[in-house]
BAFI-3210 file (N, C-alpha, C; in Angstrom, 3 decimals, decimal comma, padded with zeros to 6 digits):
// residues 252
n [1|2|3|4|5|6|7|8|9|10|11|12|13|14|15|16|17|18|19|20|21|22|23|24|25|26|27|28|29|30|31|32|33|34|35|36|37|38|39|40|41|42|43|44|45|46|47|48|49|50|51|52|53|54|55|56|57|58|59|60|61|62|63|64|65|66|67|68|69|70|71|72|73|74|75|76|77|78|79|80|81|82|83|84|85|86|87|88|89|90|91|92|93|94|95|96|97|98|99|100|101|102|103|104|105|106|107|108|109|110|111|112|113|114|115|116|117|118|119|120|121|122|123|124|125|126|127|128|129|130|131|132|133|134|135|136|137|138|139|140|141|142|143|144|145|146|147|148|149|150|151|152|153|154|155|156|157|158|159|160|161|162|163|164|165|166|167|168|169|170|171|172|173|174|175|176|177|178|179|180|181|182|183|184|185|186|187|188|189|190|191|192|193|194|195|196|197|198|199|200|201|202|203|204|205|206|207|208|209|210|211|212|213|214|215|216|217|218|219|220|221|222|223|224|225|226|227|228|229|230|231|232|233|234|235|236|237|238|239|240|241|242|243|244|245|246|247|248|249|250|251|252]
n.u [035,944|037,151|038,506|037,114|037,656|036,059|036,180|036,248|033,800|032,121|032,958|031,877|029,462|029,120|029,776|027,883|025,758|025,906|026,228|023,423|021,558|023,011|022,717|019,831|017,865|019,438|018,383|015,581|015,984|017,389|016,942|014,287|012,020|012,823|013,230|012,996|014,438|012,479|009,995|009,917|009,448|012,146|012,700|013,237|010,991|009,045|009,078|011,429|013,083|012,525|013,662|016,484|016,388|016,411|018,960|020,478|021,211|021,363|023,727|025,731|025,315|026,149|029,243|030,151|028,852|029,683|031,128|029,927|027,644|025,743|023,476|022,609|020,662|018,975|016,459|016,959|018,911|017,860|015,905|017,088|018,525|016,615|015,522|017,825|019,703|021,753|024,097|022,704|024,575|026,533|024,450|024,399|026,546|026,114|024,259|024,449|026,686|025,184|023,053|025,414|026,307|023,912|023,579|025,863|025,757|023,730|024,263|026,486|024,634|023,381|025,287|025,666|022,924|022,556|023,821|022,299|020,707|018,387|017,117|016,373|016,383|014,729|011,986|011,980|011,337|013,289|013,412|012,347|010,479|006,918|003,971|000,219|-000,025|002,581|002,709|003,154|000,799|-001,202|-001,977|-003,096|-001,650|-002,584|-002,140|000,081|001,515|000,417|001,718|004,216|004,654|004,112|005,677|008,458|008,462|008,064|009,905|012,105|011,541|011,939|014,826|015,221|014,863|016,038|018,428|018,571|019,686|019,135|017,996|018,801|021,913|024,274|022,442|020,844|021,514|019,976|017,203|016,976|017,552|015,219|013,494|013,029|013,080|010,073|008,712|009,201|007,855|005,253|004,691|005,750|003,953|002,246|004,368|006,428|008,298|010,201|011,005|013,037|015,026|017,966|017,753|015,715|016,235|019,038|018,256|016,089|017,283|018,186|016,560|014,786|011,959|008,784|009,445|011,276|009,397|007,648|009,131|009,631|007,932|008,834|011,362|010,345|007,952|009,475|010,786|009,238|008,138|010,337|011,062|008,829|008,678|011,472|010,432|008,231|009,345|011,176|009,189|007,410|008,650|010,831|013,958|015,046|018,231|021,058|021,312|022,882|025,112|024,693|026,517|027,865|024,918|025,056|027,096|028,847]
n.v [022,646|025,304|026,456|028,532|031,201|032,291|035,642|036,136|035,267|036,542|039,449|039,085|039,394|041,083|043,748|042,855|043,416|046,153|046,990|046,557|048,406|050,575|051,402|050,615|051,981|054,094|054,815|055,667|057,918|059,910|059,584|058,905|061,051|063,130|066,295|068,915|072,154|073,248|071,782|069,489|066,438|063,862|061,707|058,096|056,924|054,341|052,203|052,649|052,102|050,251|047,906|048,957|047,792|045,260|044,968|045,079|043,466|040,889|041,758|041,801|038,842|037,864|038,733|038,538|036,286|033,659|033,474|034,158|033,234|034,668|036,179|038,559|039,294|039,402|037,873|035,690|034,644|033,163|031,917|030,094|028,559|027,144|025,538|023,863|024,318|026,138|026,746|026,757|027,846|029,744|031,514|033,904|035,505|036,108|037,792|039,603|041,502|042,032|043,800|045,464|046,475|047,268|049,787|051,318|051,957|053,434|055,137|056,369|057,231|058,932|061,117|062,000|062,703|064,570|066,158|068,266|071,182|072,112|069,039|066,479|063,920|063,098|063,936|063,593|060,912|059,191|056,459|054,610|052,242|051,482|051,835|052,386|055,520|056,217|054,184|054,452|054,535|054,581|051,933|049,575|047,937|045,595|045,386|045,817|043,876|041,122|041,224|041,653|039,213|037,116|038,213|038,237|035,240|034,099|035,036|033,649|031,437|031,729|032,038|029,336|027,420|028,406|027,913|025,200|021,651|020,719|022,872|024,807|025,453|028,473|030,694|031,195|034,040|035,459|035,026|035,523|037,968|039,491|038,477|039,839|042,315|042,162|042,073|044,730|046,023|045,262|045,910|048,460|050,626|049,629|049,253|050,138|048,246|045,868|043,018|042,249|042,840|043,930|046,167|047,433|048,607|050,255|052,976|053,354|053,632|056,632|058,098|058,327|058,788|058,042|056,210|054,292|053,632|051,816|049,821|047,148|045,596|045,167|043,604|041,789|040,341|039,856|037,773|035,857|035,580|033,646|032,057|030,308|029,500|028,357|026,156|025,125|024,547|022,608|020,254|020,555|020,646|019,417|016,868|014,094|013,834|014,750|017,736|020,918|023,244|026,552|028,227|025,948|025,374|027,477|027,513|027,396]
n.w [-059,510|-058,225|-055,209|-053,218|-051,157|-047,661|-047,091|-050,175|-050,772|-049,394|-050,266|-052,613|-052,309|-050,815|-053,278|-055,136|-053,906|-052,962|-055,663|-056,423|-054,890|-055,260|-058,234|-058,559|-056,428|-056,897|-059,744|-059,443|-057,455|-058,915|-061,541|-062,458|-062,298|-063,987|-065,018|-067,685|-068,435|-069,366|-068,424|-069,533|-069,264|-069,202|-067,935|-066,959|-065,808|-064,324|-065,970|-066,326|-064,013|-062,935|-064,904|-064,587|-061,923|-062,736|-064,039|-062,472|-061,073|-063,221|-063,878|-061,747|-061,496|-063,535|-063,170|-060,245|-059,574|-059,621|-057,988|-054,820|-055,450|-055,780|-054,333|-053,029|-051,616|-048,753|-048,400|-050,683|-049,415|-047,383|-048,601|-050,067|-048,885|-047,175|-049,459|-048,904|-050,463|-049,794|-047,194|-044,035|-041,567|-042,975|-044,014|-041,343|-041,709|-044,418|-044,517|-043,113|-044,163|-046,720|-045,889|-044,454|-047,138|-047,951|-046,840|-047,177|-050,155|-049,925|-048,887|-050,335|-052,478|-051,004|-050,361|-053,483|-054,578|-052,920|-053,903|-055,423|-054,859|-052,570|-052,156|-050,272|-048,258|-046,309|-047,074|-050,293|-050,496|-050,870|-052,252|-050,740|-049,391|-048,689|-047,514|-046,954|-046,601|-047,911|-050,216|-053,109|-054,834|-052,964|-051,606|-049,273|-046,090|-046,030|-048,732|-049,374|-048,271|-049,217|-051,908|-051,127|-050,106|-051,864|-054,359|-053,815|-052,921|-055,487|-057,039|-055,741|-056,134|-059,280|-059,310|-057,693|-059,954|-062,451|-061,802|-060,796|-061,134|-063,370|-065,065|-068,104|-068,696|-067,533|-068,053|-065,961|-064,643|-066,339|-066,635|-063,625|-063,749|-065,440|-064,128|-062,015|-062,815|-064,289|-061,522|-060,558|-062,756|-062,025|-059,230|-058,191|-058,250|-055,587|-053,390|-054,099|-054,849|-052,749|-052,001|-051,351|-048,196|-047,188|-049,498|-048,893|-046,462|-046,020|-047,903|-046,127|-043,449|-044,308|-045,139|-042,991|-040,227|-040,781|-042,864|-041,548|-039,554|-041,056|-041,956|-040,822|-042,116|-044,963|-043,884|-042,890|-044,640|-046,888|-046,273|-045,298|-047,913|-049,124|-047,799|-047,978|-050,743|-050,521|-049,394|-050,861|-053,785|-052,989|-052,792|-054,456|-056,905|-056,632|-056,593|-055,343|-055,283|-054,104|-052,718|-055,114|-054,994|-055,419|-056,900|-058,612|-060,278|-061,607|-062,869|-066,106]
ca.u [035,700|038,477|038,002|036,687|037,515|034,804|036,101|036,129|032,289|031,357|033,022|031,399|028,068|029,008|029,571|026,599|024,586|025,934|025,741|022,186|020,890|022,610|021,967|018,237|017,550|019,578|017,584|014,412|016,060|018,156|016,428|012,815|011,177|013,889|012,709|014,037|014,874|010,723|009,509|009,578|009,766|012,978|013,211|012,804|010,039|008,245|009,602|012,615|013,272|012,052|014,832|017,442|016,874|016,562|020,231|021,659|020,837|022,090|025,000|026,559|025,374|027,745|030,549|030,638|027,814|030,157|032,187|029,274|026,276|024,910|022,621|022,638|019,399|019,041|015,403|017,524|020,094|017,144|015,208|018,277|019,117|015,404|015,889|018,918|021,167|022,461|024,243|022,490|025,671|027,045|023,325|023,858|027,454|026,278|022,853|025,001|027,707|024,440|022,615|025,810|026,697|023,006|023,853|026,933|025,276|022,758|025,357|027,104|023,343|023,342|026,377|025,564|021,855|022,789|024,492|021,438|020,532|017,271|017,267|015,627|015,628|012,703|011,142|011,807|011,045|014,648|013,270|012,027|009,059|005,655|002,116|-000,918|000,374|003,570|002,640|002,951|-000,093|-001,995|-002,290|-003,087|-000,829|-003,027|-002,236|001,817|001,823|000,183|002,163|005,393|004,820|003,823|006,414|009,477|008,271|008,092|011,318|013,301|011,103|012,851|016,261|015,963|014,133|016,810|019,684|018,198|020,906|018,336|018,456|019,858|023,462|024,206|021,291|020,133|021,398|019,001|015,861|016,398|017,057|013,924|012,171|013,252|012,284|008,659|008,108|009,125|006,684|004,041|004,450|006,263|002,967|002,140|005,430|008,002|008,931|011,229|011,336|014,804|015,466|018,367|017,428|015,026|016,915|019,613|017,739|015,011|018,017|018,964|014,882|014,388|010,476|008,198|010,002|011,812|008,756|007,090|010,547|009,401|007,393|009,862|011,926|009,388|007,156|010,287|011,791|008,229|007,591|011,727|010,264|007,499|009,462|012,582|009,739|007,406|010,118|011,357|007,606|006,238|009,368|012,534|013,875|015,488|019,049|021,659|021,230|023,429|025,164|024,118|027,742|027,948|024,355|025,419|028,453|028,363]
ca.v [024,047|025,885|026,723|029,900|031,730|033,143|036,433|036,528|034,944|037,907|040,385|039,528|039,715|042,909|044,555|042,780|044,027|047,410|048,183|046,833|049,116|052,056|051,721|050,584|052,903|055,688|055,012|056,012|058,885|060,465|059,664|058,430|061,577|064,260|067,815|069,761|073,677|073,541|071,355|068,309|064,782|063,258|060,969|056,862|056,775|053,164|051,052|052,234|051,726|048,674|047,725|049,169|046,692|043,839|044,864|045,537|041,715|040,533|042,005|041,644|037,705|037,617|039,359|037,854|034,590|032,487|033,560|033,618|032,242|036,156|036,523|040,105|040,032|038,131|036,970|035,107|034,020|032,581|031,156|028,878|027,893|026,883|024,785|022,837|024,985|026,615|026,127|027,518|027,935|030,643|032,571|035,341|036,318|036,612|038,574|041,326|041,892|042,643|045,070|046,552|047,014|048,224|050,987|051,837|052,483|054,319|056,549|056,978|058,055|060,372|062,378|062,496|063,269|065,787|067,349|068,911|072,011|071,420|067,868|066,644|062,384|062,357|064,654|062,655|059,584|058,612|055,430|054,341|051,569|051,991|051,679|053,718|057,149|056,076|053,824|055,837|054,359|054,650|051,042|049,187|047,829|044,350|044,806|045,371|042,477|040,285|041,951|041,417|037,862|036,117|038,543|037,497|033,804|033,949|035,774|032,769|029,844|031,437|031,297|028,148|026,685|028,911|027,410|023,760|021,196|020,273|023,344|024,704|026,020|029,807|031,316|031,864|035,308|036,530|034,514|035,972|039,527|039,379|038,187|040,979|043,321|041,504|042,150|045,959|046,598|045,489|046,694|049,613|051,213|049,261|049,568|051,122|047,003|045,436|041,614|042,602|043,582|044,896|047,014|048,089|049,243|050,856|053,813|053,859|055,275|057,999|059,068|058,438|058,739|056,870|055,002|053,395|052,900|050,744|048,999|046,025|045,180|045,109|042,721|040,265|039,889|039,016|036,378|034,934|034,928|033,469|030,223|029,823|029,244|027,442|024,588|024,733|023,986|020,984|019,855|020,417|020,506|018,577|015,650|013,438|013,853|015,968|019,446|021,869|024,808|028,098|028,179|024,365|025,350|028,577|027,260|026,746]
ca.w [-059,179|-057,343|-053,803|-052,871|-049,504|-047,054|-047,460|-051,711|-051,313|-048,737|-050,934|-053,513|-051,838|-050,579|-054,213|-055,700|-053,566|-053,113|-056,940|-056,730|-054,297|-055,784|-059,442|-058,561|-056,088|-057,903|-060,911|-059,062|-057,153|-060,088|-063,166|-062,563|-062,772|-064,435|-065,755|-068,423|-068,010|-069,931|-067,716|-070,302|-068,703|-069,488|-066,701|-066,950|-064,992|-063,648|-066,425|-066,478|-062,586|-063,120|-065,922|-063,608|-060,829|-062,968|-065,009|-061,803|-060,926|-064,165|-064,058|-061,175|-061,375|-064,185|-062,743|-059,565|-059,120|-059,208|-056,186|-054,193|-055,561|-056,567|-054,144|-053,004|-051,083|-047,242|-048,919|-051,411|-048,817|-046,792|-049,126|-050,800|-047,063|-046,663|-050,336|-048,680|-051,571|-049,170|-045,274|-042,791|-040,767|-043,366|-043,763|-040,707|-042,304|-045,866|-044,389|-042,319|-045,309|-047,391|-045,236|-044,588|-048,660|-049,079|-046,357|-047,909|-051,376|-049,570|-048,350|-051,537|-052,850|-050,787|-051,424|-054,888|-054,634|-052,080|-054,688|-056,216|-053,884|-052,025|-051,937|-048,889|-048,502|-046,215|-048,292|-051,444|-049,935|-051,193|-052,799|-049,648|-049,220|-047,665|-047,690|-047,217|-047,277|-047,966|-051,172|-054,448|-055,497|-051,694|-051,397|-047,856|-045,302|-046,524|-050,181|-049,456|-047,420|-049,902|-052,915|-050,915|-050,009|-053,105|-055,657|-053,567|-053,535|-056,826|-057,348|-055,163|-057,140|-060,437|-058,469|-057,516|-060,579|-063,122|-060,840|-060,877|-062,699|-065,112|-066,535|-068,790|-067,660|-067,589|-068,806|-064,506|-064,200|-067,436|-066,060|-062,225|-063,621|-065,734|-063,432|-060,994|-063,786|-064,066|-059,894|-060,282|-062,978|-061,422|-057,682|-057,616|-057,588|-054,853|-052,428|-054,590|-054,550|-051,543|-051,861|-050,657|-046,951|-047,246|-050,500|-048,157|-044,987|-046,291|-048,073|-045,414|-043,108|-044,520|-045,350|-041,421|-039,963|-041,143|-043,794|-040,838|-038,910|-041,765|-042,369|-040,557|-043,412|-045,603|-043,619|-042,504|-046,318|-048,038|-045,359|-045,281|-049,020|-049,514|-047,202|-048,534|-051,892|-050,433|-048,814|-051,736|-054,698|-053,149|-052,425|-055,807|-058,080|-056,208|-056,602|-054,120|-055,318|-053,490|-053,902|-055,549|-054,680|-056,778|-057,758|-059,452|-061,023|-062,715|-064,214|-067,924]
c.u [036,711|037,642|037,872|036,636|036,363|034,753|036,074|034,564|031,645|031,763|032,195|029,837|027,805|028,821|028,283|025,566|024,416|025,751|023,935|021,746|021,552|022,493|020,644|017,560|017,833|019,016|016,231|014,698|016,488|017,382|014,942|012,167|011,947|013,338|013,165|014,078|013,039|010,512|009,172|010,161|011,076|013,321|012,632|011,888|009,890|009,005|010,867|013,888|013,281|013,497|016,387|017,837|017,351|017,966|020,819|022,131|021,881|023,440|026,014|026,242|026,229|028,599|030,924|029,901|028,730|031,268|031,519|027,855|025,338|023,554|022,106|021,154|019,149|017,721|016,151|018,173|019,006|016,371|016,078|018,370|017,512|015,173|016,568|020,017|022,086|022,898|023,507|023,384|026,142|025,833|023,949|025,638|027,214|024,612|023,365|025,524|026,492|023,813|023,796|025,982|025,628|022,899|024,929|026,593|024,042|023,436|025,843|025,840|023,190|023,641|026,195|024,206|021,770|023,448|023,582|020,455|019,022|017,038|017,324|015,041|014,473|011,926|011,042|011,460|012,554|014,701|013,065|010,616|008,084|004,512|001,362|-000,550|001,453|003,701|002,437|001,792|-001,327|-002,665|-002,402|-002,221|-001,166|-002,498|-000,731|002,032|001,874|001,281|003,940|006,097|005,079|005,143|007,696|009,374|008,198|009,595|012,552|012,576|011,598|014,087|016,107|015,410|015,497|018,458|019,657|019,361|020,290|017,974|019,303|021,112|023,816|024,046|020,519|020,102|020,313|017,838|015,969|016,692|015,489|012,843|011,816|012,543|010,673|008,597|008,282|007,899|005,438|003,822|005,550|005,117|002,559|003,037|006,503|008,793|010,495|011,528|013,005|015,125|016,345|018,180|016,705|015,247|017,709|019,011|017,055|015,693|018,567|017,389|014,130|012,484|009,761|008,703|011,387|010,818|007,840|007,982|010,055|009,119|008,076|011,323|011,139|008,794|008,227|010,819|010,827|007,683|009,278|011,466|009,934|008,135|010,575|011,408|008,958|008,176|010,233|010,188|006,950|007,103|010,367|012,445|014,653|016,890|019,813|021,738|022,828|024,046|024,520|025,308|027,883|026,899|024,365|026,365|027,759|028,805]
c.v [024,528|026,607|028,005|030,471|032,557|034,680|036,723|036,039|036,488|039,366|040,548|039,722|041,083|044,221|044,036|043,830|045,781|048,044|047,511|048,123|051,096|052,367|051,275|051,664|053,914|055,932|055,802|057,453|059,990|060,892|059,407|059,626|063,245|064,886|068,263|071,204|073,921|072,845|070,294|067,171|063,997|061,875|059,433|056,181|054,947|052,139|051,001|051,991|050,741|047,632|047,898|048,270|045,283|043,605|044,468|043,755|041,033|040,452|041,693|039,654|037,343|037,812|038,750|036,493|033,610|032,491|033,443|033,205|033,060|036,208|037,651|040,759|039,112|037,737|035,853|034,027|032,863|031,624|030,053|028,037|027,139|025,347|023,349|023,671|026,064|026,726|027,376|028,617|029,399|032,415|034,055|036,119|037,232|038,257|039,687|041,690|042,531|043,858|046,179|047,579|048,043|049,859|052,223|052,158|053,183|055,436|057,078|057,407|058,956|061,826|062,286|063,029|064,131|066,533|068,811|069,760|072,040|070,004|067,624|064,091|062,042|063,162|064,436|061,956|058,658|056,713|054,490|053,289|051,869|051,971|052,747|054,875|057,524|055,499|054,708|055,074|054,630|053,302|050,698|048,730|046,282|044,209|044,706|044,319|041,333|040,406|041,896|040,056|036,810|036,656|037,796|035,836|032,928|034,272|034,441|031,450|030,175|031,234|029,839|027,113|027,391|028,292|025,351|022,967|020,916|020,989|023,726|025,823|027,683|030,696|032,148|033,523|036,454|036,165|035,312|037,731|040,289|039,406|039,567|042,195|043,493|042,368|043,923|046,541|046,478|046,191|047,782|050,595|051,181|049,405|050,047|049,687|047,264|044,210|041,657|043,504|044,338|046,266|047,918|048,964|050,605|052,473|054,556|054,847|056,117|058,805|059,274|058,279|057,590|055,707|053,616|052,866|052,001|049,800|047,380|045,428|044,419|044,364|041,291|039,774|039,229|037,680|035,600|034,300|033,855|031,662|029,627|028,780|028,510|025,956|024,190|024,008|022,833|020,236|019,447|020,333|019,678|017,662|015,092|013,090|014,634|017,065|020,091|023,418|025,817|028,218|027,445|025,246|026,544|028,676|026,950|025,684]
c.w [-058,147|-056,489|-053,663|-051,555|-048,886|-047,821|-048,956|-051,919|-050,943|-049,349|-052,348|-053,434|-051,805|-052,510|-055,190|-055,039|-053,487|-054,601|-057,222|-056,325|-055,067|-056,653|-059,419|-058,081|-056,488|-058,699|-060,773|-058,584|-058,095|-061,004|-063,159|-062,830|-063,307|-065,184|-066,885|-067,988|-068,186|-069,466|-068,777|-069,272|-069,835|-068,716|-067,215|-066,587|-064,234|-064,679|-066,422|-064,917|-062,593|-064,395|-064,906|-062,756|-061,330|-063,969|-063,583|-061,284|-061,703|-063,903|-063,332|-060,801|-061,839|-063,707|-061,635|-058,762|-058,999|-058,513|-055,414|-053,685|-056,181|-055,841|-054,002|-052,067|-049,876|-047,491|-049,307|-050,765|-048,126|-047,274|-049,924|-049,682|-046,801|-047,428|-049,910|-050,082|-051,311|-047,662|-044,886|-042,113|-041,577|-043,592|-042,771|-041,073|-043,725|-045,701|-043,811|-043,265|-046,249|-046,948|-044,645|-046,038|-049,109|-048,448|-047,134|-049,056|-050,822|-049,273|-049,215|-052,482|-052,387|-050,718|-052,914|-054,822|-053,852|-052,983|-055,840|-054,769|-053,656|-051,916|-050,414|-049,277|-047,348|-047,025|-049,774|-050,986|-050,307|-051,607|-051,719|-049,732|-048,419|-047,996|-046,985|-047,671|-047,888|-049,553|-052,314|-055,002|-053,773|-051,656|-049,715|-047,279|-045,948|-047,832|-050,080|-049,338|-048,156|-051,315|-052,542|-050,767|-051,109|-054,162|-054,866|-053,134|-054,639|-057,181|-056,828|-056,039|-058,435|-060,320|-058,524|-058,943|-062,013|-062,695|-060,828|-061,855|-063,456|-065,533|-067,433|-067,922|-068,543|-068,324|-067,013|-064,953|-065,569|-066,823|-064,546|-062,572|-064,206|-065,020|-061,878|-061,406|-063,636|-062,495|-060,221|-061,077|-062,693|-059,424|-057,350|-057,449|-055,910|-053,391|-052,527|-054,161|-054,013|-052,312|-051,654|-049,272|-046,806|-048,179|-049,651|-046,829|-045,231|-046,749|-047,026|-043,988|-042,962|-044,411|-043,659|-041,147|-039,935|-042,410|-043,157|-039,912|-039,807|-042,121|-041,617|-041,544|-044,494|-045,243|-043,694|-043,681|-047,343|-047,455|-045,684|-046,617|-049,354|-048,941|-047,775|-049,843|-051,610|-050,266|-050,492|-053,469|-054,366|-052,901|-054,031|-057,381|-057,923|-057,035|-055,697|-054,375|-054,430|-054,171|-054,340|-055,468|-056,037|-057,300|-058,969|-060,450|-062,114|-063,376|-065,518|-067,752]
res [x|x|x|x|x|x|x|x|x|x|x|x|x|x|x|x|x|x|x|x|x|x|x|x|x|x|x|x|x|x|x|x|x|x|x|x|x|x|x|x|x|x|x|x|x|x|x|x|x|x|x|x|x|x|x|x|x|x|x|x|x|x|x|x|x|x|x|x|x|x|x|x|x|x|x|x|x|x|x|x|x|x|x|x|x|x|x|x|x|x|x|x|x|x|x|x|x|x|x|x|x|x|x|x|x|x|x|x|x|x|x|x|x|x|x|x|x|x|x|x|x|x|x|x|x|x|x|x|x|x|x|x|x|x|x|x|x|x|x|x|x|x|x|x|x|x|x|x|x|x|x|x|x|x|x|x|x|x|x|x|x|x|x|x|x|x|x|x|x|x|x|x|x|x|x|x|x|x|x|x|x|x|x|x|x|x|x|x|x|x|x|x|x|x|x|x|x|x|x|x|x|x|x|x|x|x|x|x|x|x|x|x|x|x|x|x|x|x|x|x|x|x|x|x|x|x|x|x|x|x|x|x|x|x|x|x|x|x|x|x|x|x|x|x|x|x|x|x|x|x|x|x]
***
């Protein structure tokens, strides 16, 4: 495998992640609930938000996973590092480069969705996370929590279980966008799904208020479910070989 420099891993973190956050989140702000001149629903709504996040995944796993590993989310980064499938030591570079990228596609959301006169991102919620009054379904502060923990624990046990050398070889990036897919349709009711910190930051400020004072949330539920899932794989699935980068295991 030919050597790969810091900066071509952290760039490619950076554009993963930046075209997640702004074809996921754009999908929701843009297209999720689009009018016609007759007031017909054209828009993609819940599933197709949900589709959005889990291409944007895909895609840029292909394009650039194997420069640097395709994570795109400091859950991800944390929970590999937790695994042993990923250093420690490199974690708080690849976790700033992301939360800056998902700013930066928050920004470039906003000059374009500013381009439609009235447009107001705290007043959309600008694809913003949140509970009680904040949840598009008016869920609790208890049900996010739970709903944030367990989907991104799940989300890093198909990472690292899609990434594993015994399976099969590059097939990952369809199983972890899928599975990304899977988590949106069921909790975007619920939190307008995070299991991604930065995904979550970035948007929240430009929308300002309260979608920065629930932002904790949305850091802490994904780090804690990303653990959970780095300890519990090698516990209940490892094996006692040396691990694997995410690079090696997504080669063909």
């Amino acid at each position: 495998m030919d050597r790969v420099s810091v900066t071509q891993r952290l760039a490619a973190e950076f554009l993963g992640t930046f075209w997640l956050v702004l074809t996921g989140c754009g999908s929701a702000v843009l297209a999720a609930g689009f009018l016609s001149d007759d007031d017909v629903h054209l828009g993609i709504g819940f599933v197709g938000v949900a589709l959005a996040f889990g291409l944007s995944v895909t895609t840029m796993a292909y394009a650039v996973g194997h420069v640097s590993g395709g994570h795109f989310n400091p859950a991800v980064t944390v929970g590999l590092a937790t695994a042993r499938r990923f250093a420690w030591r490199d974690v708080p570079a690849y976790v700033v480069t992301q939360v800056v990228a998902a700013v930066v596609a928050a920004a470039v959301l906003w000059v374009i969705a500013d381009g439609q006169q009235g447009f107001s991102a705290s007043g959309s919620g600008f694809a913003t996370n949140g509970y009680g009054d904040r949840s598009p379904g008016g869920y609790s502060l208890l049900a996010a929590l739970v709903a944030e923990v367990v989907m991104t624990a799940f989300f890093v046990l198909v990472i690292l279980g899609a990434t594993d050398t015994r399976a099969p070889r590059g097939f990952a990036p369809i199983a972890i966008g899928l599975a990304l897919t899977l988590i949106h349709l069921v909790t975007i009711p619920v939190t307008n799904t995070s299991v991604n910190p930065a995904r979550s930051i970035g948007p929240a400020l430009f929308a300002g208020g309260d979608a920065i004072g629930q932002l904790w949330l949305f850091v802490l539920a994904p780090l804690v479910g990303a653990v959970v899932a780095g300890v519990a794989y090698g516990l209940l699935l490892g094996r006692h070989d040396d691990p694997t980068s995410l690079e090696e295991a997504t080669a063909a």
